[in-house]
Residue, then its C-alpha position, 0 to 999 in steps of 0.5 A: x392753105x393760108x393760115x387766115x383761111x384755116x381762121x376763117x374755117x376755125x371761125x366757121x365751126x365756132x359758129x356752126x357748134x354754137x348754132x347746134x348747142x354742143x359741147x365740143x367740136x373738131x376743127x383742122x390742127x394749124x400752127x398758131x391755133x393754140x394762141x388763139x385758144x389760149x387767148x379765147x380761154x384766158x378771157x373765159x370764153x371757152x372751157x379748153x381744147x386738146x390736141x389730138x396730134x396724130x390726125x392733125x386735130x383739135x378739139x374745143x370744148x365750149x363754155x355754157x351758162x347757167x340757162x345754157x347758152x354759149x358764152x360765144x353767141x357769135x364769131x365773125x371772120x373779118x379779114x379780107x384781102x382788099x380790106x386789112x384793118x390794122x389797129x394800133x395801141x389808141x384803137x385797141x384801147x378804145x376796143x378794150x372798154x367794149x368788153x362784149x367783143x373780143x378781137x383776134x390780132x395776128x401781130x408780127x412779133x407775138x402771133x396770134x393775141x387777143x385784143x387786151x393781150x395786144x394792149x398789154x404788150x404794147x402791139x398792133x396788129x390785123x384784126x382777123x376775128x371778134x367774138x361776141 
């Protein structure tokens, strides 16, 4: 399977997990899923993952607030095959201001990024996700 389609899996569990208040979920292990997390907690938008190579699984503990509500209220998949919107440097500037939507890039050089990553890098990309 494609790793866009195993993103959009992964952003289907976020969504689910979200919706049922939990602590944790598992989704399928793919190369380049720890970029993503990496990136998801770099911005604080999620308190870990472990991996749990033997079954070829991750598990991605969520972040709550003090009313204990998800710090990710919403995840979207956003790459279509008709439809690749590539961003460039003056794009993902203008992204990084709106500081309620953090964007997934697959880049060629750096792998998975999130948008502020990308800028500061000096790199665009296909944006594949937003969280919000």
């Amino acid at each position: 399977m494609k790793t866009t389609q195993k993103v959009s899996g992964l952003i289907l569990n976020f969504n689910r997990a979200i919706k049922a208040s939990r602590l944790s979920f598992v989704s399928e292990y793919f190369p380049g899923i720890e970029s993503i997390l990496d990136g998801l907690y770099k911005e604080g938008l999620i308190a870990g993952y472990k991996v749990i190579k033997e079954a070829q699984l991750i598990e991605i503990f969520l972040k709550y607030d003090i009313k204990n509500e998800s710090l990710i209220t919403k995840a979207k998949f956003i790459w279509k095959p008709s439809l690749q919107p590539t961003v460039c440097l003056p794009t993902l500037l203008s992204d990084s201001k709106n500081t309620t939507n953090i964007g997934i890039l697959r880049t060629a050089k750096f792998g998975f990024l999130t948008g502020r990553m990308a800028l500061r890098n000096k790199t665009g990309g296909i944006y594949l996700a937003k969280f919000s």
